[in-house]
N, C-alpha and C positions, 0 to 999 in steps of 0.2 A: 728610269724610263728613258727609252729610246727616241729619238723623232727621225726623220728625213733632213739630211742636212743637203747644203747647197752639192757638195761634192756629193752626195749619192746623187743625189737629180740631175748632176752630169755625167755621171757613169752610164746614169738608164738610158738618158738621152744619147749617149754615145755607142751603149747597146743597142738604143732601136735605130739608128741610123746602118749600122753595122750587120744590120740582124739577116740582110740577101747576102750577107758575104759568104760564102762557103771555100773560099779555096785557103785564107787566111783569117779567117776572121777576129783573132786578138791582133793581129798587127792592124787591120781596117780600123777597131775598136779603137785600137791606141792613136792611131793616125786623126779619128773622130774627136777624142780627146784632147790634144793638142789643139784641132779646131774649134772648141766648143769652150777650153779652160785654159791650153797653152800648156798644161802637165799629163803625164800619165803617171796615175797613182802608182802607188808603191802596193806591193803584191796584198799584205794584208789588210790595207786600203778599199782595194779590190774585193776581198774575202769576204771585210764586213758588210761593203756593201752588197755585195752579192747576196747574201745570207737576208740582209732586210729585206729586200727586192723581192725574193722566195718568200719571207715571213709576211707581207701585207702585200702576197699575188700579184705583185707587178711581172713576175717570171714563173713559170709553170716547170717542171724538171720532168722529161719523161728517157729513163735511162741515164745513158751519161749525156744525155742533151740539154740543154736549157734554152728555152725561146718568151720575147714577150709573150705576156698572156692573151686576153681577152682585154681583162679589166687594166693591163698595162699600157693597151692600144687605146681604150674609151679618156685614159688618162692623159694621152701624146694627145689626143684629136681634142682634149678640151682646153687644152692648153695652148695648140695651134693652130685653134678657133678665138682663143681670147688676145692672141696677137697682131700687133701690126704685120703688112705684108715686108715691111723691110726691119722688123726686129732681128735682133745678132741671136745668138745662138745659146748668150747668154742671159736675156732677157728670157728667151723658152725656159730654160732654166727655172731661171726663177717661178715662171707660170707654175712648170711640171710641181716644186715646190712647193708651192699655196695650195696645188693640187691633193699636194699629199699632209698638209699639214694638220688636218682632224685625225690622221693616221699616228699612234701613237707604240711604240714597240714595249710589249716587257720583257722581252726574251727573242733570241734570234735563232735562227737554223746555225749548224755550224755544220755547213757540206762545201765542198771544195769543184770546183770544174775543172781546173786544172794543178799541175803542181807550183811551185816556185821556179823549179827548175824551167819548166815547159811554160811558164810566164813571162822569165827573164830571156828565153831564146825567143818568145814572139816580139819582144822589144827589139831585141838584136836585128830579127828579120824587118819588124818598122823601120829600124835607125839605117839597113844596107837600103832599103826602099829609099829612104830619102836621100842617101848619097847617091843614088844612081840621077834622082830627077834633078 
């Protein structure tokens, strides 16, 4: 049996931060990441979580699109309802986590959004982003 671990509940949280980006949006993601954990996972890191995210409706898939949900947003707003106004990014975290914690996995989706390849160039594209700033 599966749960929500700390590292998915930064991924989400990195996803809903992410989620207006439209022009890059895994290199935003990754940029989110860094500020929320200080890493960006490794692609099949990513996968799994993605897949659980999908599996207990935190993500909705229509096409090759994937967006928070409904129930992924009611999940962000109770979480950043039970926070202080100068909690870190990794306190939320933790919230979205307790959030999800009766949420229990037996089995995951295995769908992909993007590839490895087109993973490892959105980092590339993060990593030119921050040598420019």
């Amino acid at each position: 049996m599966q749960i929500i671990t700390f590292s998915d509940a930064s991924i989400f949280l990195a996803m809903k931060y992410a989620e207006n980006e439209r022009a890059d949006y895994y290199a935003a993601m990754f940029g989110f990441c860094v500020y929320i954990n200080r890493a960006i996972p490794a692609y099949e890191e990513f996968i799994a979580t993605y897949n659980k995210l999908l599996y207990v409706s935190l993500l909705k898939k229509e096409g090759d699109t994937a967006y928070i949900s409904e129930f992924g947003n009611s999940v962000y707003l109770n979480a950043v309802n039970k926070s202080e106004p100068d909690s870190s990014p990794c306190r939320l975290v933790e919230l979205i986590q307790a959030e999800l914690k009766p949420y229990k996995l037996k089995s995951a989706c295995r769908q992909s959004p993007i590839s490895e390849q087109e993973y490892l160039a959105a980092i590339d594209r993060y990593k030119e982003r921050m040598a420019i700033m």
